[in-house]
C-alpha positions in Angstrom: 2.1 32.4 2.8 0.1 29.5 2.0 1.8 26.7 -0.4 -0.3 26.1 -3.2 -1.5 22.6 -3.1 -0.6 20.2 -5.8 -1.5 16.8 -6.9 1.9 15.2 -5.4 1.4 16.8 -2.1 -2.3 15.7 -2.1 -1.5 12.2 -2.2 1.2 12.3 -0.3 -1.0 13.2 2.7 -3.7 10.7 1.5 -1.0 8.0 1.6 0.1 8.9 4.7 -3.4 9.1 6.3 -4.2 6.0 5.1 -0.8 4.8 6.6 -1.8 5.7 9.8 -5.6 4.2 9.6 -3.9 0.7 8.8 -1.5 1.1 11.5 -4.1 2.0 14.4 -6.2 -1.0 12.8 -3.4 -3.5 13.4 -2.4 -2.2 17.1 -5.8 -1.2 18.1 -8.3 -3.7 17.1 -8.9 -7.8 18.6 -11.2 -9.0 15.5 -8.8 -10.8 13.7 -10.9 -9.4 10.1 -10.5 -5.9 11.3 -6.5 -6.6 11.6 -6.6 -8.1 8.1 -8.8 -4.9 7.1 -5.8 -2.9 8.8 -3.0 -4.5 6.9 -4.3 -4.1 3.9 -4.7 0.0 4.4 -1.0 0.1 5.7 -0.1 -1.5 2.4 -2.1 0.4 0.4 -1.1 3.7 1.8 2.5 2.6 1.1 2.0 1.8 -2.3 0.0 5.2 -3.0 3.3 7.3 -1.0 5.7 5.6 -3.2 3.7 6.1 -6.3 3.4 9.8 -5.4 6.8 10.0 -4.7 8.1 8.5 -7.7 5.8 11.0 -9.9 7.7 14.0 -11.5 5.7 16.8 -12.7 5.5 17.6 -16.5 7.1 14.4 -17.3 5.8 11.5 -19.5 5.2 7.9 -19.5 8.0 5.6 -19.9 7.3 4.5 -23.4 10.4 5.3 -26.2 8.2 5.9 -29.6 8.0 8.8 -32.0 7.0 11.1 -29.7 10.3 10.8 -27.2 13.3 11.4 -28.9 15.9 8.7 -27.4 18.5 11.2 -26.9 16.8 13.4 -24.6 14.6 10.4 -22.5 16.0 11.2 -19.2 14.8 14.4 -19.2 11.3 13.6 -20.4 10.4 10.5 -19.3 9.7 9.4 -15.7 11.4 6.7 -13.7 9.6 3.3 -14.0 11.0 1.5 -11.2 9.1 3.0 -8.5 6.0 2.1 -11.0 7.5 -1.7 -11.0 7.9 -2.0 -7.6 4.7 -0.9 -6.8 2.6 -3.2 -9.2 5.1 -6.0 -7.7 4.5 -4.7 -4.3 0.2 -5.0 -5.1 0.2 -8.9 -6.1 2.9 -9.4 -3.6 0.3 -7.6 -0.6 -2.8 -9.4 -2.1 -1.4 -12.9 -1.7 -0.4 -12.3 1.9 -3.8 -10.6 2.4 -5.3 -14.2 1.0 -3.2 -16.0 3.1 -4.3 -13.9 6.7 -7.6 -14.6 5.5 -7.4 -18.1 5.2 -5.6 -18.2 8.5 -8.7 -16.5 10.1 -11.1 -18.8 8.7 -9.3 -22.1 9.7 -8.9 -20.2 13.5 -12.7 -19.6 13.3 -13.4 -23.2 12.1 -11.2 -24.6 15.0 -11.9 -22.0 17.7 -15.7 -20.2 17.0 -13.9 -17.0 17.8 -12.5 -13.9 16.2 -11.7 -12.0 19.0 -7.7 -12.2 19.3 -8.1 -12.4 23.1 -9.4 -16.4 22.9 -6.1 -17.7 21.1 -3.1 -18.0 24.2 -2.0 -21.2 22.8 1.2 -19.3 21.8 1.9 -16.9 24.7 5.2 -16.9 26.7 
């Protein structure tokens, strides 16, 4: 019998898929903007597994008011740490993302090249 499909599992396998994409971006691809472009999915598709995974159905925001009695809270409200890490994890992933960028545009500016293949100044 078939599982019926739910939001968590839903974006689950969208966070995984776009895992995936991101990884075969970084290991596949010699434009140096493509590999950026592939970073950036990896990291996104971890952020949008953890959110999913941290997500509990039939639970609430983590906000004490009227509306959640204090003494029950752990059984109505939702974990926010996973929602913490994550919105650390996004500012932390768009500065690095800023950073590769800049990287790529000096190497252009010194080299002419985005193509991977034309930088050996580093290989063994």
């Amino acid at each position: 019998m078939i599982e019926k499909l739910n939001l968590e599992n839903i974006s689950l396998a969208v966070g995984i898929i776009v895992i995936l994409i991101g990884l075969w971006g970084l290991l596949t691809q010699k434009n140096l903007i493509k590999i950026v472009i592939g970073f950036a999915l990896f990291d996104t598709g971890i952020h949008i597994v953890m959110v999913s995974i941290g997500y509990i159905k039939g639970r609430t925001a983590p906000i004490l008011d009227s509306a959640v009695d204090v003494n029950n809270a752990s059984q109505i409200v939702v974990d926010p740490i996973p929602q913490a890490l994550v919105l650390t994890a996004i500012v932390i992933g768009l500065g690095i993302t800023a950073l590769m960028l800049s990287y790529v545009l000096k190497m252009y500016q010194k080299r002419k090249s985005l193509e991977i293949n034309n930088y050996k100044d580093l290989k063994w």
